[in-house]
N, C-alpha and C positions, 0 to 999 in steps of 0.2 A: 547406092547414090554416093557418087564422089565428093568429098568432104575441101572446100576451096582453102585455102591460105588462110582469109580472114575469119570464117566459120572455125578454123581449130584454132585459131588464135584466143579467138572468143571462148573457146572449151578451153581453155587452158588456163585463160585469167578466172572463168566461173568454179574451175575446179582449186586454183588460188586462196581465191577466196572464200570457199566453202572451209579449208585447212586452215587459215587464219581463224573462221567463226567455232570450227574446233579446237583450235587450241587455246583459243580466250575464253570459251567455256570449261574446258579443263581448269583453268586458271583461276575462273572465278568458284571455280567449289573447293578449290583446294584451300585448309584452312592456311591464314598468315600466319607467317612461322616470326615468332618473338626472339629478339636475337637474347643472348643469355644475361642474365645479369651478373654485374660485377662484382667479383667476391674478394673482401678485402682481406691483402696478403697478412695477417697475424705475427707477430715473431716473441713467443712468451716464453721466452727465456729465461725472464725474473720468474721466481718459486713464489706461491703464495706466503709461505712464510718470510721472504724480503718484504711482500707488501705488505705483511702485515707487522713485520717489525720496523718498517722506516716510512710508510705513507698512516696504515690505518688507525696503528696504537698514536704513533703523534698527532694525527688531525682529531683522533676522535679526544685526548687527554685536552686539546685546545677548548675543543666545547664544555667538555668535563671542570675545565678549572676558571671557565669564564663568570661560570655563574656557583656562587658557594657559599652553604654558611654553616661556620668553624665555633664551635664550644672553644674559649678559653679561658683563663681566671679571669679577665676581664669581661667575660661575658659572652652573648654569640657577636660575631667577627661575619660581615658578610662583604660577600664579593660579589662585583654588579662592573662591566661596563661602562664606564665612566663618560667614552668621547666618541666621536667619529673612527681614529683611527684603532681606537680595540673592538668596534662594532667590525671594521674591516675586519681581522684577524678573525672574528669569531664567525666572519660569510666565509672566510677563506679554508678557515678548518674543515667548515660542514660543507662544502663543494668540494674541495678534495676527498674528504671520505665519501661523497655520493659517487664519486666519479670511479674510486677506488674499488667502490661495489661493482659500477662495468665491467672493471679489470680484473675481478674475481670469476667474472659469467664468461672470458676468452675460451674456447674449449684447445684444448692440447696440455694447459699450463700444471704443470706438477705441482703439490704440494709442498716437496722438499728437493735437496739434492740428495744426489743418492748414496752418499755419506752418512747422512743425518742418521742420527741414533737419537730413543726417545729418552728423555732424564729420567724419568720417570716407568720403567717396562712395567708393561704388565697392568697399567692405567692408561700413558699416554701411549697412542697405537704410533707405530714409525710410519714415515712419509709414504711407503709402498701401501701401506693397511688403509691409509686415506686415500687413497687415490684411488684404489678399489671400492672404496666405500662410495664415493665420489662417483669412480662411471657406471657403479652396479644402480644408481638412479640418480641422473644430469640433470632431471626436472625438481627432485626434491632439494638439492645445491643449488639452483638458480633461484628456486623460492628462497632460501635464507639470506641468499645474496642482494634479492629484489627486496626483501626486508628490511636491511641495514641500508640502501638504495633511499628506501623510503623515507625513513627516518631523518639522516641526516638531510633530505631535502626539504622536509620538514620543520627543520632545524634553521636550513637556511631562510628559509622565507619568516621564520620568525626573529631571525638576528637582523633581516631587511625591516622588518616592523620594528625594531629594537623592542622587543618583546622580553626582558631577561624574565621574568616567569615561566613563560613558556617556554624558551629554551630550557630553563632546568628543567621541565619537564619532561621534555623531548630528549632529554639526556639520558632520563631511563628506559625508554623506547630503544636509544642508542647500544645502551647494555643490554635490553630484552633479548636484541637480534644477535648482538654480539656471543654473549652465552648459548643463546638455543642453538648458532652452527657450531660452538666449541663441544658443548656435551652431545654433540652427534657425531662430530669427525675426528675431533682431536681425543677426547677424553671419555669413551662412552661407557667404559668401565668404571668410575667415578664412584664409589658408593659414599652417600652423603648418609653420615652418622645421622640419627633421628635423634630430638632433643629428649631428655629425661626426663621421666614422667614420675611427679611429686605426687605424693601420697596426700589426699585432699584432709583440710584441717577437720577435722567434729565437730557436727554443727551444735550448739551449743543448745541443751534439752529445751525446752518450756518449760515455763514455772508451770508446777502442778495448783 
């Protein structure tokens, strides 16, 4: 049978549209592809030891000497806080040092330059020794990092209460975290004398 003009025309749109219903079922099983996400460009150039000699040792001495109390021949000497603008000063310290904690958690940033020699050999490890120490586990430095994170944010919501108790409190918090990343990375050969141990007095007989 001879096939007319409009009879193949019609085979030709059905066959159309059969490739259309294929390729939109193709389409619909295919999963959606998520465009990538944005990874921000980092530039850690500053050594942890710049941060820690010009952001974290100054914001955390802020908090450290906001709140204090001082033996002298007068008596004790305490320091509190007084106004609005040293409550500022004391939200400012402990926000910089929380933020400074982020800028510990950057990954690429060295410890030192590669100059740096330790004062101390043979206690303090050199910049290369921590950094090693540092990427042989990234999780256990982002824990100390998120420690002192914590604290000083801590810190801040209690200078927002003008809380000075609590901030002194939180100040030893501030040193817990500070020390437990130093005697890990900086100093972990450290041997801490043990105190002397005194010969206990005779207890003194019962009467017979």
């Amino acid at each position: 049978m001879r096939t007319t003009p409009t009879g193949f025309a019609s085979v030709c749109v059905f066959a159309f549209v059969c490739v259309l219903a294929a390729v939109f079922a193709a389409a619909c099983q295919r999963p959606a592809e998520t465009p990538p996400a944005h990874q921000p460009q980092f530039a850690p150039e500053v050594t942890i030891k710049d941060l820690m000699l010009n952001i974290i040792d100054t914001s955390a001495d802020v908090v450290w000497l906001s709140v204090t109390t001082v033996a002298s021949d007068k008596g004790l000497v305490e320091t509190r806080p007084q106004n609005d603008e040293e409550w500022t000063k004391v939200r400012q310290g402990a926000l910089t040092l929380a933020e400074a904690a982020n800028l510990l958690m950057i990954p690429g940033r060295r410890v030192a330059p590669t100059d740096h020699k330790s004062e101390v050999p043979g206690i303090e490890l050199e910049g290369e020794e921590m950094d090693a120490l540092i990427a042989k586990d990234r999780a256990a430095w982002d824990k100390h990092a998120r420690a002192l994170y914590d604290a000083a944010m801590a810190t801040y919501r209690a200078a927002e209460a003008k809380d000075a108790d609590k901030v002194f409190e939180l100040g030893e918090s501030i040193e817990h975290a500070c020390e437990g990343c130093h005697s890990t990375y900086w100093y972990p050969n450290e041997k801490i004398p043990e105190l002397p141990q005194f010969p206990e007095s005779p207890k003194p007989e019962s009467p017979k």
